[in-house]
N, CA, C and O of each residue as an XYZ file, in Angstrom:
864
protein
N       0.839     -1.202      0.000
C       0.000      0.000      0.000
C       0.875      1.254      0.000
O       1.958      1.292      0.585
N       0.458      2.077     -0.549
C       1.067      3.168     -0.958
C       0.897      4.489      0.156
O      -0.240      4.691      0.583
N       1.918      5.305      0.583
C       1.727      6.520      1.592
C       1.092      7.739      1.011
O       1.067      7.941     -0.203
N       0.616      8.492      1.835
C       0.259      9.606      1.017
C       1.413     10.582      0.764
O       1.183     11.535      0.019
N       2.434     10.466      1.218
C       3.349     10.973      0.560
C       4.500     10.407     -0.660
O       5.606     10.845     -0.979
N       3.714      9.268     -1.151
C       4.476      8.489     -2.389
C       3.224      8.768     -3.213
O       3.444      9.448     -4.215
N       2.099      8.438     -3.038
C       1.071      9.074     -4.173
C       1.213     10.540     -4.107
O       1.410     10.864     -5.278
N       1.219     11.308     -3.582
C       1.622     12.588     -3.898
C       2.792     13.040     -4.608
O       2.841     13.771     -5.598
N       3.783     12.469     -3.920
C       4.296     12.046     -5.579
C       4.532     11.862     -6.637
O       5.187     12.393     -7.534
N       3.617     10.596     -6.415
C       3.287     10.056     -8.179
C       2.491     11.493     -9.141
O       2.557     11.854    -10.316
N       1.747     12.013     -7.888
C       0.909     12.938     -9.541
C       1.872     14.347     -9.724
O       1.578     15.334    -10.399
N       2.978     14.154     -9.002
C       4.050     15.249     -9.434
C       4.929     14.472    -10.707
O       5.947     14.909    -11.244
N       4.280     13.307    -10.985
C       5.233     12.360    -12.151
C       5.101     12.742    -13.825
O       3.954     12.933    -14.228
N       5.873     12.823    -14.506
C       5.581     12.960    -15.998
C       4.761     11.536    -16.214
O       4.851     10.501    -15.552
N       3.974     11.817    -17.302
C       3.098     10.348    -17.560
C       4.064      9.460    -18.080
O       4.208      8.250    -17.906
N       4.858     10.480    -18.914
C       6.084      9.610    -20.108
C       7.141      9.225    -19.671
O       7.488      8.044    -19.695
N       7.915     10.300    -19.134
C       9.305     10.298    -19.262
C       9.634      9.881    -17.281
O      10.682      9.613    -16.692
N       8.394      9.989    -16.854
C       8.607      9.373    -15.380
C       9.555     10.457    -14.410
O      10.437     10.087    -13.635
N       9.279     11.406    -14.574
C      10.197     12.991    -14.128
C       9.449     13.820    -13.448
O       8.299     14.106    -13.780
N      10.033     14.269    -12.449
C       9.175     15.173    -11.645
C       8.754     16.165    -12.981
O       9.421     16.419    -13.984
N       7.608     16.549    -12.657
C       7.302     17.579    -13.768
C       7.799     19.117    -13.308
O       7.170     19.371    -12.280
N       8.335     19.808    -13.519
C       9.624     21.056    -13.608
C       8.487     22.069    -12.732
O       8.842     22.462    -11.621
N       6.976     22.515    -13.319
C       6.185     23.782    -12.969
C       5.680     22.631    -11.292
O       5.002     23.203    -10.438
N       5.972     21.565    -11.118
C       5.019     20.880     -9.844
C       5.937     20.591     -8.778
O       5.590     20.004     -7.754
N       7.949     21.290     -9.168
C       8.445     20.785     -8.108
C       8.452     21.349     -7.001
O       8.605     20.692     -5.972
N       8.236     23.112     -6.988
C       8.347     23.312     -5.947
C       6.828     23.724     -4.777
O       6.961     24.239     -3.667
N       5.648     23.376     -5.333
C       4.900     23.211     -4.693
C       4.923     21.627     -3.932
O       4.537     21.508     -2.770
N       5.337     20.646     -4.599
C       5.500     19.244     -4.595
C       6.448     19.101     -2.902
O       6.143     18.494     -1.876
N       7.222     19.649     -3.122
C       8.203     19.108     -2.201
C       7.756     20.125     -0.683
O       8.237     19.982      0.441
N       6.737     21.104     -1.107
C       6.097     21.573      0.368
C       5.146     20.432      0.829
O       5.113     20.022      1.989
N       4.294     19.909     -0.290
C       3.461     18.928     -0.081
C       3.654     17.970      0.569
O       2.938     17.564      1.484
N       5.255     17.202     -0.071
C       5.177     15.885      0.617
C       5.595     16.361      2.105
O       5.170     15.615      2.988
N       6.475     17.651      2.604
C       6.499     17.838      4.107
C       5.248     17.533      5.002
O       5.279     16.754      5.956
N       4.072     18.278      4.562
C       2.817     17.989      4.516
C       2.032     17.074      4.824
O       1.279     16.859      5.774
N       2.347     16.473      3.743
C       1.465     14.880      3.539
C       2.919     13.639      4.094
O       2.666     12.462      3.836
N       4.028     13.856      4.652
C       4.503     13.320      5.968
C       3.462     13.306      7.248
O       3.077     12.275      7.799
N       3.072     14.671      7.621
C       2.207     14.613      8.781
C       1.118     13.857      8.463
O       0.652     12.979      9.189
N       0.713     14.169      7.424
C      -0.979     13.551      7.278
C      -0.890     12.304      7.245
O      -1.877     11.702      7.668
N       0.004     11.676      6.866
C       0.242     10.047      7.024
C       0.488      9.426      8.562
O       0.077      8.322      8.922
N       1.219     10.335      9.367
C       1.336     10.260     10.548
C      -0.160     10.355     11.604
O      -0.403      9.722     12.631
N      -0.946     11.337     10.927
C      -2.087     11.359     11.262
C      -3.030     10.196     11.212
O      -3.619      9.530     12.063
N      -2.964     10.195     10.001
C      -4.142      8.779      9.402
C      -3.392      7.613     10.142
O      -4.110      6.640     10.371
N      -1.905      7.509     10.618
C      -1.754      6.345     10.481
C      -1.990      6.036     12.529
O      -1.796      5.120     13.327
N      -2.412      7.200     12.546
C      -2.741      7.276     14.311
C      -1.458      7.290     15.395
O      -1.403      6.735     16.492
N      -0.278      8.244     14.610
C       1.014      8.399     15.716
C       0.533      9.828     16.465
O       0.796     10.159     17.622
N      -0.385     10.710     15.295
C      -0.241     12.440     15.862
C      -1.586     12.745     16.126
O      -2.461     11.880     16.091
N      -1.806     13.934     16.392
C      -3.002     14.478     16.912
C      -2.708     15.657     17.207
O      -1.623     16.014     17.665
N      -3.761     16.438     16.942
C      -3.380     18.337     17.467
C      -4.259     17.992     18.512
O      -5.084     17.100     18.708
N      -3.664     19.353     19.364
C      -4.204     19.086     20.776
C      -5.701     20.558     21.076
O      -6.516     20.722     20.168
N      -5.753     20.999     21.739
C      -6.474     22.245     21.743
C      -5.967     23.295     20.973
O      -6.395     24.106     20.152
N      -5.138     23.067     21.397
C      -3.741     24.581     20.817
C      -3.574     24.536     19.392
O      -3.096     25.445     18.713
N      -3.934     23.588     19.035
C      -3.814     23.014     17.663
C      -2.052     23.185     17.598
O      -1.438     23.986     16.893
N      -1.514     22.248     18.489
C      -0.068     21.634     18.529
C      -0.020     20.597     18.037
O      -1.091     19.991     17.993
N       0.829     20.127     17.632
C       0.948     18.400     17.200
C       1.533     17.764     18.044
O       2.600     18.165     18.508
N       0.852     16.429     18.495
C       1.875     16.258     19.580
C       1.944     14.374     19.193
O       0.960     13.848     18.673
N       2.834     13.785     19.430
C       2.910     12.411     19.535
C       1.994     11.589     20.755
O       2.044     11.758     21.973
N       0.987     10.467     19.809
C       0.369      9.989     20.908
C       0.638      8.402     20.899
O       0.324      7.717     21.873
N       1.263      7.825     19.695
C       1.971      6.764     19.653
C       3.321      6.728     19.023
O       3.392      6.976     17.819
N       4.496      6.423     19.757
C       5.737      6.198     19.014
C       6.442      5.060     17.974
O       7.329      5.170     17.127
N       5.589      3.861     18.461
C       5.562      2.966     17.114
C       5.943      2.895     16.007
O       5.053      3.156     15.198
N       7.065      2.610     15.501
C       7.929      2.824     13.688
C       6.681      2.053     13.205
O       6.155      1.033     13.651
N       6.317      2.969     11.996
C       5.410      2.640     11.205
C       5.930      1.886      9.418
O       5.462      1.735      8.290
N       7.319      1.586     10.297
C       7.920      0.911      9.139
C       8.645      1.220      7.634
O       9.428      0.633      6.887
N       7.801      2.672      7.653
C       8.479      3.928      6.341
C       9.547      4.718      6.792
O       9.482      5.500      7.741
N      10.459      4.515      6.147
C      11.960      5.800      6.465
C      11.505      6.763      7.114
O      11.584      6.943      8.329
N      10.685      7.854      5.798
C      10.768      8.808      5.962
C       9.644      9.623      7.085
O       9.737     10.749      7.573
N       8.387      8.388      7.295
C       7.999      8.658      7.989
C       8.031      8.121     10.027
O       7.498      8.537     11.056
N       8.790      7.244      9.724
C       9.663      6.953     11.188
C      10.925      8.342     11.595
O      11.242      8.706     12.728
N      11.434      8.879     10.295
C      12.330      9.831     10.805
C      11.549     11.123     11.538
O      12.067     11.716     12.485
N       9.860     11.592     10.825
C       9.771     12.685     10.915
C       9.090     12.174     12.522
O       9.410     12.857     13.494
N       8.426     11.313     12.668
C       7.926     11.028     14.082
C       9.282     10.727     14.643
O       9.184     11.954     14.655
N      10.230     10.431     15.032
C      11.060     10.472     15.946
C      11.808     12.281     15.795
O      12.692     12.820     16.460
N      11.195     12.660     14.935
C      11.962     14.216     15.467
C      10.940     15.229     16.348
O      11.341     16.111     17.106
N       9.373     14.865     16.044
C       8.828     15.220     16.847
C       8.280     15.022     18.355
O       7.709     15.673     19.229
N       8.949     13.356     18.063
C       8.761     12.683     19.844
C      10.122     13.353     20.214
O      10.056     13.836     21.344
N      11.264     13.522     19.653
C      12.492     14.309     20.573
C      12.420     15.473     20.731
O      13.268     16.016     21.439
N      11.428     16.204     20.150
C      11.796     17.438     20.487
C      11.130     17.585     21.906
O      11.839     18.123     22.757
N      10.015     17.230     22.238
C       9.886     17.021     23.509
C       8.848     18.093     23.618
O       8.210     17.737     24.608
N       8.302     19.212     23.170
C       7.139     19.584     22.996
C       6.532     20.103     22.072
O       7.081     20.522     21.053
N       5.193     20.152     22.325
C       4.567     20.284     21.368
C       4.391     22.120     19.892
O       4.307     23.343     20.008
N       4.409     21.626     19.342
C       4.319     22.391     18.717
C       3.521     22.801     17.246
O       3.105     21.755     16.746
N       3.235     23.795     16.540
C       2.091     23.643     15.413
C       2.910     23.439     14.097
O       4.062     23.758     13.801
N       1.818     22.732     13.340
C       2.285     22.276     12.006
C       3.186     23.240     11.421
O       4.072     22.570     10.889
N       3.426     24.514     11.238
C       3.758     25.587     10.557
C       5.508     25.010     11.040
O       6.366     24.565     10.278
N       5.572     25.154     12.083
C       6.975     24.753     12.699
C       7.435     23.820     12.381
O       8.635     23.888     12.115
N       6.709     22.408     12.233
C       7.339     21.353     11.351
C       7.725     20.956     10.529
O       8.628     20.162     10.266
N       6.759     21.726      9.818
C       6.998     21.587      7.807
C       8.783     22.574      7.680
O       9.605     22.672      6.769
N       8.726     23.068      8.947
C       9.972     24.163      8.242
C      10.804     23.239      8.976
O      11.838     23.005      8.352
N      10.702     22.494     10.329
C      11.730     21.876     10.408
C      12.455     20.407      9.554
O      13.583     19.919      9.477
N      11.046     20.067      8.988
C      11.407     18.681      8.369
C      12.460     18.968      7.239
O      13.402     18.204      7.027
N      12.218     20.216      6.471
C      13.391     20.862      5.295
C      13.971     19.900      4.842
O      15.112     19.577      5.171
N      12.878     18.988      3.579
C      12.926     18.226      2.739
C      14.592     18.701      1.812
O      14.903     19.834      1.446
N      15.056     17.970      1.715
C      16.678     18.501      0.648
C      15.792     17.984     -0.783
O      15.287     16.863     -0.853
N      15.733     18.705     -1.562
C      15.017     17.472     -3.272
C      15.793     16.303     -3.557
O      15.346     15.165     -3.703
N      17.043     16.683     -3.627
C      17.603     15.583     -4.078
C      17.300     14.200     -3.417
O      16.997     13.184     -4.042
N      17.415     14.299     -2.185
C      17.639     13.105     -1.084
C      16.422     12.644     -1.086
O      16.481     11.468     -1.447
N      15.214     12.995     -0.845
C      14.150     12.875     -0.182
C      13.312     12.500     -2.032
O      12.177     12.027     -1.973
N      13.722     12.659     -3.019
C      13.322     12.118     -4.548
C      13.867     11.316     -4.741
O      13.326     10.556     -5.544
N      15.367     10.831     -4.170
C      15.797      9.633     -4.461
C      15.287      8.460     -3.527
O      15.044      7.355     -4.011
N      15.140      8.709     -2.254
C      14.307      8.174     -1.327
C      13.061      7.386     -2.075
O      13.016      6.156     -2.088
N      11.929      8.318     -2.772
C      10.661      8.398     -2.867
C      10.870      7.114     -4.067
O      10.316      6.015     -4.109
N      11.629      7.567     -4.764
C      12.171      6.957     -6.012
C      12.443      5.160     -5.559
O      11.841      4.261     -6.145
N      13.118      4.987     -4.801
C      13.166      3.459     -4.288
C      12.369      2.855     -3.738
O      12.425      1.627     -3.819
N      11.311      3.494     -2.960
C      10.279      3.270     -2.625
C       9.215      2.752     -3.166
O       8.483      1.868     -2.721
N       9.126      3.626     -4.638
C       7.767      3.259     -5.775
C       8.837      2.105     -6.078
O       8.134      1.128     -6.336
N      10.086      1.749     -6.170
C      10.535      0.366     -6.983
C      10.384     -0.453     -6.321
O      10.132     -1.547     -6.826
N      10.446     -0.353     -5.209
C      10.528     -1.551     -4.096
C       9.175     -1.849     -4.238
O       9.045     -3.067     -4.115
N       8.076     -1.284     -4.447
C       6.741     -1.312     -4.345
C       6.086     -1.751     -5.119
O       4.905     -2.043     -4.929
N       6.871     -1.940     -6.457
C       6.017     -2.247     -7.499
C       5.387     -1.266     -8.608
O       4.410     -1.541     -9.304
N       6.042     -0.205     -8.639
C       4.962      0.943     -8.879
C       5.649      1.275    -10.223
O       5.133      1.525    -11.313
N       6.997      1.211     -9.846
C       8.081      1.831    -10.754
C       8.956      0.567    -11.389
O       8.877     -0.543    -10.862
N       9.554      0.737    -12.220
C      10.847     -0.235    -12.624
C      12.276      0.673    -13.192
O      12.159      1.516    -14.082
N      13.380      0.413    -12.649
C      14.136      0.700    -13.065
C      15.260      0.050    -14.402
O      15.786     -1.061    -14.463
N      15.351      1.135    -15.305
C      16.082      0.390    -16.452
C      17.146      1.512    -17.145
O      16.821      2.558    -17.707
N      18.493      0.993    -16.941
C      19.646      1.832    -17.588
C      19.681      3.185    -16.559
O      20.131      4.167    -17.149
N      19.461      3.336    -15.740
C      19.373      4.544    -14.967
C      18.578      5.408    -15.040
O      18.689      6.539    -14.566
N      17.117      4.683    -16.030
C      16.027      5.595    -16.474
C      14.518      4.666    -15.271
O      14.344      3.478    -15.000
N      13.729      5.955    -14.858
C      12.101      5.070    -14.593
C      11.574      4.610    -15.230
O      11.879      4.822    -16.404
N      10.441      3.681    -14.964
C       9.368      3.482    -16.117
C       8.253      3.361    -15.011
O       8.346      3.506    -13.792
N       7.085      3.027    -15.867
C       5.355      2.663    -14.926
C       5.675      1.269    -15.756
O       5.983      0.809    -16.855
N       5.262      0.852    -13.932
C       4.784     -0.529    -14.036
C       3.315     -0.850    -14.488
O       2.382     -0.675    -13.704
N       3.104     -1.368    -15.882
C       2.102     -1.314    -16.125
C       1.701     -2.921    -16.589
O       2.520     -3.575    -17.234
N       0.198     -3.571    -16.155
C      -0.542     -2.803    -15.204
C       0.063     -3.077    -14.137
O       0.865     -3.979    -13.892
N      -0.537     -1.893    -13.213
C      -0.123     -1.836    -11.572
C      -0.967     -2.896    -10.764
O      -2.156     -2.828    -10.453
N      -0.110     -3.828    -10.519
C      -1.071     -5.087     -9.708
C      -2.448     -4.546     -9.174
O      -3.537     -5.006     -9.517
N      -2.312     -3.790     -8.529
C      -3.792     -3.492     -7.465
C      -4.847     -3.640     -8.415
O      -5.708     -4.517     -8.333
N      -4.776     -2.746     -9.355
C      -5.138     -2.342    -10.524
C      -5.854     -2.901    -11.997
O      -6.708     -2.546    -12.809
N      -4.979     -3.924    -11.771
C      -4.862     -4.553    -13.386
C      -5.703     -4.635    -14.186
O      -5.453     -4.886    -15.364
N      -7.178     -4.395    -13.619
C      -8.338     -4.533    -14.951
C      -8.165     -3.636    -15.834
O      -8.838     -3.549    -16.861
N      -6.686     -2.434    -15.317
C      -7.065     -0.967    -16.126
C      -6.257     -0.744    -17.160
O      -6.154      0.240    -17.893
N      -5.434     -2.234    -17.134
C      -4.150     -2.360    -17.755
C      -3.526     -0.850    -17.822
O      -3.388     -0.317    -18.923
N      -3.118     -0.110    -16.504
C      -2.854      1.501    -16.647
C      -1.951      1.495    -15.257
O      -2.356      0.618    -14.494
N      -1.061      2.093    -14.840
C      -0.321      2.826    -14.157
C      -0.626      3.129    -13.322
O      -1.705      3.714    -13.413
N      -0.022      3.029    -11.825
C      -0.047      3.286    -10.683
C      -1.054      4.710    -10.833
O      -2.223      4.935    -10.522
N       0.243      5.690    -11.597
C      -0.693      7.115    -11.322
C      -2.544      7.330    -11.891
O      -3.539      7.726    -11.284
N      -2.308      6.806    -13.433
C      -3.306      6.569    -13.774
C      -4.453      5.899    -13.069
O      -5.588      6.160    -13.469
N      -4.279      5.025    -12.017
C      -5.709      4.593    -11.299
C      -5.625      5.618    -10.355
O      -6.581      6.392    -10.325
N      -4.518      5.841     -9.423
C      -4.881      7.054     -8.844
C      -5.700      8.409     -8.936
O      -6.550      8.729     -8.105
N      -5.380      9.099     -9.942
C      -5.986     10.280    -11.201
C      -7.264     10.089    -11.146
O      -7.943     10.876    -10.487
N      -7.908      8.929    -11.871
C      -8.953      8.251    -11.777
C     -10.159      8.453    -10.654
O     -11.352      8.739    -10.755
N      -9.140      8.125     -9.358
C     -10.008      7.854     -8.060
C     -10.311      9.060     -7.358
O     -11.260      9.324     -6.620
N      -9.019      9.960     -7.837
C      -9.400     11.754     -7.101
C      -9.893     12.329     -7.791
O      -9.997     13.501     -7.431
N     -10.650     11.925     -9.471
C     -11.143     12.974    -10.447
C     -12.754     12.213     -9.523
O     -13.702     12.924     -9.190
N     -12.720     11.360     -9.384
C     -14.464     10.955     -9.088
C     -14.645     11.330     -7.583
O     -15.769     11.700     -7.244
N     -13.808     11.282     -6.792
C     -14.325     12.039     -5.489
C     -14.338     13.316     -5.858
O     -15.378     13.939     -5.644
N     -13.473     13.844     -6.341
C     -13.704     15.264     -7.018
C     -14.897     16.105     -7.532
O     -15.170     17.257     -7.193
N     -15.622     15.243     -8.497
C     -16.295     15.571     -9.661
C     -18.052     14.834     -9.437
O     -19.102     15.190     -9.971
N     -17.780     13.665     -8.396
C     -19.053     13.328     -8.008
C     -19.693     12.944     -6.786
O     -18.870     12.635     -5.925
N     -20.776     12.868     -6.460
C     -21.054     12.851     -4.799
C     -20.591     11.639     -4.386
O     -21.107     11.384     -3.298
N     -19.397     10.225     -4.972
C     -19.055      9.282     -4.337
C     -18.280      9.906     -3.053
O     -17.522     10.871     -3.154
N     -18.595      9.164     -1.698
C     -17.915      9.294     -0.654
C     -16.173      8.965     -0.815
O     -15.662      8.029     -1.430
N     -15.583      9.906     -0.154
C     -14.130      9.185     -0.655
C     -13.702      8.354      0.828
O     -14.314      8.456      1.891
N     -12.635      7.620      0.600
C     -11.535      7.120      1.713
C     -10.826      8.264      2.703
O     -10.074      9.097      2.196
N     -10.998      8.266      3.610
C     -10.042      8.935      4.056
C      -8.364      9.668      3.373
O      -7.859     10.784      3.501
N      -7.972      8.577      2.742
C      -6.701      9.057      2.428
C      -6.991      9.687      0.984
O      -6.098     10.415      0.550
N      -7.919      9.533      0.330
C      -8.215     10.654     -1.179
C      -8.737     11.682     -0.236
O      -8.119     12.747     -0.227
N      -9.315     11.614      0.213
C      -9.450     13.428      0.989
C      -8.599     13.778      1.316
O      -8.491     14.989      1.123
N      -7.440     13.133      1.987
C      -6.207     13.830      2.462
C      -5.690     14.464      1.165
O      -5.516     15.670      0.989
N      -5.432     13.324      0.141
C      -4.607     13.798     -1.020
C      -5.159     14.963     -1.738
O      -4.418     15.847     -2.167
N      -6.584     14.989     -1.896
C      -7.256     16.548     -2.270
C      -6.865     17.525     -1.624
O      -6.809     18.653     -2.113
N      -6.513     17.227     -0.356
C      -6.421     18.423      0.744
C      -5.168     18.700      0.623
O      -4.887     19.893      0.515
N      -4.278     17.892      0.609
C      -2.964     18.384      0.459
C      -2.642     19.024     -1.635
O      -1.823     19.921     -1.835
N      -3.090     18.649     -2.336
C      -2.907     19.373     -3.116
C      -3.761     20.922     -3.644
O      -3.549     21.763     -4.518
N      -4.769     20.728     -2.609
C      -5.491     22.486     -2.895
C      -4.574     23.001     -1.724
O      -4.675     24.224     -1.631
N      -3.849     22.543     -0.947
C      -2.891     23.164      0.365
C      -1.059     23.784     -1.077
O      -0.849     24.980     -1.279
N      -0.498     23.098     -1.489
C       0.026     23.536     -2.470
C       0.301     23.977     -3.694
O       1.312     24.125     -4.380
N      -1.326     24.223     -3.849
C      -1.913     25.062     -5.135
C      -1.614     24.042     -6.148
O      -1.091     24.390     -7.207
N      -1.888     22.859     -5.924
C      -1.645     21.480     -7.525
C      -2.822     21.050     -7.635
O      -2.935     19.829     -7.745
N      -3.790     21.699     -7.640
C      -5.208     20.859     -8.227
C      -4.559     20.671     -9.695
O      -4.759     19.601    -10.270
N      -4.018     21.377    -10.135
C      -4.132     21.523    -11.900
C      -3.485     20.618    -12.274
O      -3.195     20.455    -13.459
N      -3.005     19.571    -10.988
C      -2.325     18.421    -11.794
C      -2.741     17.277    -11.778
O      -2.075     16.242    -11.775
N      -4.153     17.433    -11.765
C      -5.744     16.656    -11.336
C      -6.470     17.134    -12.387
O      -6.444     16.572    -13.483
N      -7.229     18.283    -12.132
C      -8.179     19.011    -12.656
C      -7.759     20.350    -13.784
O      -6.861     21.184    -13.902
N      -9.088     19.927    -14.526
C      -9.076     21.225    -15.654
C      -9.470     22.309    -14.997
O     -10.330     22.380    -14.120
N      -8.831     23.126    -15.436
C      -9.382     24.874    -15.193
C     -10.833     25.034    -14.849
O     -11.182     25.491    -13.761
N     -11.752     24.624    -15.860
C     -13.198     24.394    -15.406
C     -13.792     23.673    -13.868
O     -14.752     23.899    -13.131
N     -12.723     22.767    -13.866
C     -13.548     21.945    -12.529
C     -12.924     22.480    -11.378
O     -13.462     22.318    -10.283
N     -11.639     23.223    -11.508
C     -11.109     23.360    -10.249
C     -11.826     24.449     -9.096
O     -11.397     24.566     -7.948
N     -12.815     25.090     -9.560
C     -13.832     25.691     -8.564
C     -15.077     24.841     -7.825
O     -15.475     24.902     -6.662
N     -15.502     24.084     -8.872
C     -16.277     23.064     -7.998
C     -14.942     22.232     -7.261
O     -14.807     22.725     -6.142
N     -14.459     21.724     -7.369
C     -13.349     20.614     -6.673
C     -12.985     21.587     -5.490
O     -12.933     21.172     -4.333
N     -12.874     22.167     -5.639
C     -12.361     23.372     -4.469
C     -13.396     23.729     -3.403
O     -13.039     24.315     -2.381
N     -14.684     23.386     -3.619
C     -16.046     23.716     -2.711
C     -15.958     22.093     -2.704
O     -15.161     21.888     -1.788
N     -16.197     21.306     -3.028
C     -16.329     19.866     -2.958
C     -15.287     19.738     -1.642
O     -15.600     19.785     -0.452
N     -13.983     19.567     -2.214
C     -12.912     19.569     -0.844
C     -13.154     20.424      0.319
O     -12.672     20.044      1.386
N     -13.673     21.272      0.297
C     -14.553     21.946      1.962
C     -15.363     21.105      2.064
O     -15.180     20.264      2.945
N     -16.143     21.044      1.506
C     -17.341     20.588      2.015
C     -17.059     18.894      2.992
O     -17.026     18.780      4.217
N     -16.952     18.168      2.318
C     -16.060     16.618      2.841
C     -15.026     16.959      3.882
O     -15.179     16.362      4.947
N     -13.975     17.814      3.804
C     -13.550     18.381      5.025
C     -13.840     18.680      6.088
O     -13.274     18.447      7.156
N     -15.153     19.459      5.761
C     -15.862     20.108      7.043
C     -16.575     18.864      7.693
O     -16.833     18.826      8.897
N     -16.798     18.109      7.039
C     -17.942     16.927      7.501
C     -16.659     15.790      8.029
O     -16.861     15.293      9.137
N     -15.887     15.535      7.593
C     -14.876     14.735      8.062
C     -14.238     15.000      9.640
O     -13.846     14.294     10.569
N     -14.350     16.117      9.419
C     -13.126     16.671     11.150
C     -13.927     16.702     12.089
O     -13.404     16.790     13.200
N     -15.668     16.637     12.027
C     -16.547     16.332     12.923
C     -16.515     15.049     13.515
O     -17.072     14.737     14.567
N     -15.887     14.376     12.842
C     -15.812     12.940     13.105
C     -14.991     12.567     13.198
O     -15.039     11.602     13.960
N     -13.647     12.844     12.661
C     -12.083     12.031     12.800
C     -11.429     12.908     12.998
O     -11.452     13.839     12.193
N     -10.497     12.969     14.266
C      -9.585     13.831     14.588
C      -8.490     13.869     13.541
O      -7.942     14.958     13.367
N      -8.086     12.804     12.802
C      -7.037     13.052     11.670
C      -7.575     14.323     10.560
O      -6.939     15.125      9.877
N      -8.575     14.158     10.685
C      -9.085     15.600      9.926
C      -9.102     16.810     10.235
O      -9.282     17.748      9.459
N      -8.907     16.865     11.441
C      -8.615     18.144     11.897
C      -7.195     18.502     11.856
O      -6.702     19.513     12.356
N      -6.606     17.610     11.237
C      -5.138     18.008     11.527
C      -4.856     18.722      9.678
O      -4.274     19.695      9.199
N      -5.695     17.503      9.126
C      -5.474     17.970      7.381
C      -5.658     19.439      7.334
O      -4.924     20.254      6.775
N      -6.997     19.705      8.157
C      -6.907     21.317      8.093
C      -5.829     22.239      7.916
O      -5.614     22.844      6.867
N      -5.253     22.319      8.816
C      -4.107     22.581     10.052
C      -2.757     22.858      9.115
O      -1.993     23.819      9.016
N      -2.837     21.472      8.435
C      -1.844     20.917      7.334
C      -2.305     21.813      6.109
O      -1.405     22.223      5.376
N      -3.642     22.167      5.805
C      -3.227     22.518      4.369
C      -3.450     24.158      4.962
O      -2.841     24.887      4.180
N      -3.832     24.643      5.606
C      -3.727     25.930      6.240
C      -1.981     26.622      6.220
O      -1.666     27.780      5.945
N      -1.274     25.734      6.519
C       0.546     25.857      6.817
C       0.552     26.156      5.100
O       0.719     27.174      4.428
N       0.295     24.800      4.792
C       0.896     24.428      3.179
C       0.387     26.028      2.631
O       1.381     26.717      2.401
N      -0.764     26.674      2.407
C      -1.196     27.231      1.673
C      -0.254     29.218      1.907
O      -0.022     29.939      0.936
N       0.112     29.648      3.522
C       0.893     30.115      4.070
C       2.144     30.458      2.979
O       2.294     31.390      2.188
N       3.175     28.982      3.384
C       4.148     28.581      2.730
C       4.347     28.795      1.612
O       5.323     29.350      1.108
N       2.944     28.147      0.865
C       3.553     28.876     -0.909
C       3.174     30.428     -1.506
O       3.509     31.019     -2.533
N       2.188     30.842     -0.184
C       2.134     32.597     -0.490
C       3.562     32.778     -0.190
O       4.176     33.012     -1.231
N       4.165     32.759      0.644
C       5.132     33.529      1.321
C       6.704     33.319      0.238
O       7.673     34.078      0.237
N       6.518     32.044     -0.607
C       7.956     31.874     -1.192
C       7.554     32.998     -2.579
O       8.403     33.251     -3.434
């Protein structure tokens, strides 16, 4: 199964040439800081508190590098503090943290490596009736929570949320839809955080994210 910070990722991927796409890197790499927490969230290590701090409520390696590193920097720091502070402390390097991401989709199945070039594993096991690409079923699954009243998963709301948090709908959605998709993602938001504290954190999360890319 895939993190939300490896599908986030993926839709920063060229369809072809398997390359970060050049106009999506530097919203991309605020994202996956981002969608680190939100995985931490969903995966039930974090929680904002009143203060809307983040604080560790299980320490448990959840078995991912990158997301065992960012929970052991927030269980050491020893208190709590708000998302805004994290995303700046996690200070993704591109290089490291793409080559990372990069072994990850291979190890996974997602990707194949050949001559020092990517490719899509096609079809993507999960997948296969679609004879299509990891990203391609993905695309798929956030254009229809997007675009129609299907209920989504928890983790496609995250991934909506984290890409209207770094201004990448457009690497989803046409120009036309991205105003409904944009009231759609409130709306499921608002109804989500009534009910799951991991949703209150996505808030939180794309509130920072959205900050961040005014300010660069």
């Amino acid at each position: 199964m895939l993190t939300l910070h490896e599908n986030l990722f993926l839709i920063g991927l060229h369809e072809e040439k398997v390359v970060v796409i050049p106009s999506a890197l530097q919203g991309l790499l605020a994202g996956i800081g981002g969608a680190l927490l939100a995985d931490l969230a969903v995966l039930g290590r974090i929680e904002s508190d009143p203060k809307h701090r983040i604080r560790v409520i299980n320490e448990a390696p959840t078995g991912e590098a990158l997301l065992d590193e960012a929970l052991s920097m927030i269980h050491k720091h020893g208190s709590a503090k708000k998302v805004g502070f994290w995303l700046d402390e996690l200070d993704l390097k591109p290089k490291a943290v793409i080559h990372k991401i990069y072994e990850k989709l291979v190890a996974k199945g997602v990707l194949k490596e050949e001559d020092g070039d990517y490719e899509w594993v096609t079809p993507y096991p999960p997948s296969s009736e679609l004879n299509a690409s990891a990203k391609f079923s993905l695309m798929r699954r956030l254009r229809t929570v997007g675009l129609t009243r299907n209920e989504p998963e928890l983790e496609e709301l995250a991934l909506l949320t984290l890409l209207r948090g770094c201004n990448k709908l457009d690497l989803v959605f046409f120009k036309d839809e991205r105003k409904i998709v944009h009231r759609r993602i409130y709306e499921l938001l608002m109804g989500e955080a009534l009910r799951t504290p991991a949703a209150q954190i996505l808030q939180e999360i794309e509130e920072a994210l959205e900050k961040r890319i005014e300010s660069d």
